[in-house]
N, C-alpha and C positions, 0 to 999 in steps of 0.2 A: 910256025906253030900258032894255031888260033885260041885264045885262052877262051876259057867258055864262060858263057856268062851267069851270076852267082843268082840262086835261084832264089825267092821270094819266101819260099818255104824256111832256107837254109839261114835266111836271115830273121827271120822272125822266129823258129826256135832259138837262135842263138840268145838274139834278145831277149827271148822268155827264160833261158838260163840264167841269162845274168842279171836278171829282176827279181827270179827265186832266190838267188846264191845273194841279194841284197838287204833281200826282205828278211830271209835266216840270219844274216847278220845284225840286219839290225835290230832285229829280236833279242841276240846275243848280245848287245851292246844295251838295250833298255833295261833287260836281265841285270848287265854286269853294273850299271849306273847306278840301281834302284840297291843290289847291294852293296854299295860304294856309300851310298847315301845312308845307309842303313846304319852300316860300321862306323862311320863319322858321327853322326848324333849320336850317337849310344858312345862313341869316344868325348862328345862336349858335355854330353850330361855326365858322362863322369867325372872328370877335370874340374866340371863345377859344383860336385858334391863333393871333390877333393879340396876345391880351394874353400867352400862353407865348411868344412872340417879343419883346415888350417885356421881360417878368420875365427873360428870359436875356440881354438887351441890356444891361437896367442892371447885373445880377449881374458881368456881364463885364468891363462898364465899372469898378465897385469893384472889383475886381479888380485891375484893370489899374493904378486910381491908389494901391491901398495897396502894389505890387508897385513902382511908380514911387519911393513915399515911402520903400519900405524899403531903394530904390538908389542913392537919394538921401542916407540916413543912412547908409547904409555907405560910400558917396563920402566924405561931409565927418567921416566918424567917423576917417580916417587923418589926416586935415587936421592941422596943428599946434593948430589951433582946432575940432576936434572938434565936433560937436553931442552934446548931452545925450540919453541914452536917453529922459527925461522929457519933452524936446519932443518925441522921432519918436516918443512915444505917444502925446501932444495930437497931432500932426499927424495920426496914422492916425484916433484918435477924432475930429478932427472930418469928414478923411475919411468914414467912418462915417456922421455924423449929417446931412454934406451929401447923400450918395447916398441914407438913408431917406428926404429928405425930398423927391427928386425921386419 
């Protein structure tokens, strides 16, 4: 049995099949990248307006409790029994090192 030999033709469309069937892909693939990319920055800018929303939450928050403390010492600073400026400055500083540490 003589095998026949493969024609010139049959090889060069083949080859041009699988140059289209590469080029559609990788069409598909610059497509799928491009919205890949898309979704992910639109996911960091969010994350990072999520975390400038947190940093100005907490900031606020210390805020609010060293403004609390210092109305607090000035309540009890008329008192007969006064508080010590050296507590309402432990108080603020631990203030302070509890809000770092959230």
């Amino acid at each position: 049995m003589a095998e026949e030999p493969i024609k010139r033709s049959e090889v060069d469309n083949a080859l041009n099949n699988l140059a289209e069937g590469m080029r559609k892909d990788e069409g598909k693939l610059k497509h799928n990248i491009n919205l890949s990319w898309g979704q992910f920055t639109e996911a960091v800018k969010t994350a990072k307006k999520n975390c400038d929303t947190l940093v100005k939450a907490a900031e606020k928050n210390r805020k609010e409790k060293l403004n609390q403390a210092e109305a607090d010492y000035n309540q009890q600073a008329r008192g007969p029994e006064g508080a010590s400026y050296e507590a309402y400055q432990q108080g603020r500083a631990k203030i302070k090192d509890d809000c770092a540490a959230e």
